[in-house]
C-alpha positions, 0 to 999 in steps of 0.5 A: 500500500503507498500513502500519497501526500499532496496540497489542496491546490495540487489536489484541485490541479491534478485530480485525475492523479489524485484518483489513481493515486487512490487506487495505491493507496490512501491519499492525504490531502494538506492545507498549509501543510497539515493533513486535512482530508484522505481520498480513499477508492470506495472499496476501500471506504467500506473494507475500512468501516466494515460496511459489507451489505447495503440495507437493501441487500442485507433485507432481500433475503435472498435464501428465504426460499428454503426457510419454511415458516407456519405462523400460528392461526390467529384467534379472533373472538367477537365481541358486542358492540356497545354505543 
């Protein structure tokens, strides 16, 4: 993995480098020379906060198919209504 450090101005000139830089690794990104923001491909962004699934896909339940379910029935007694 290479860390790349560049300026914001080199950032704001140089984008399409700072992009492939990110594909080596992280990039910092520095205003007066402290870091300020890391440019990170998005693969890395989710193996780092550990987000795997979206919500979506994590509910679609694909293997639900095999999971046999029998609720059970429901008792319903009525009962007069009073005005």
């Amino acid at each position: 993995m290479t860390v790349t450090k560049m300026s914001s101005r080199a950032f704001n000139q140089e984008v399409s480098r700072a992009k492939k830089a990110a594909e080596e690794g992280p990039v910092y990104i520095t205003d007066r020379g402290k870091p300020a923001h890391v440019l990170l491909t998005f693969e890395a962004y989710k193996q780092l906060t550990g987000m795997s699934k979206s919500i979506v896909e994590s509910l679609a339940m694909p293997d639900a198919v095999d999971i046999e379910f029998e609720p059970e029935r429901a008792i319903i007694v009525n009962r007069d209504v009073e005005f």
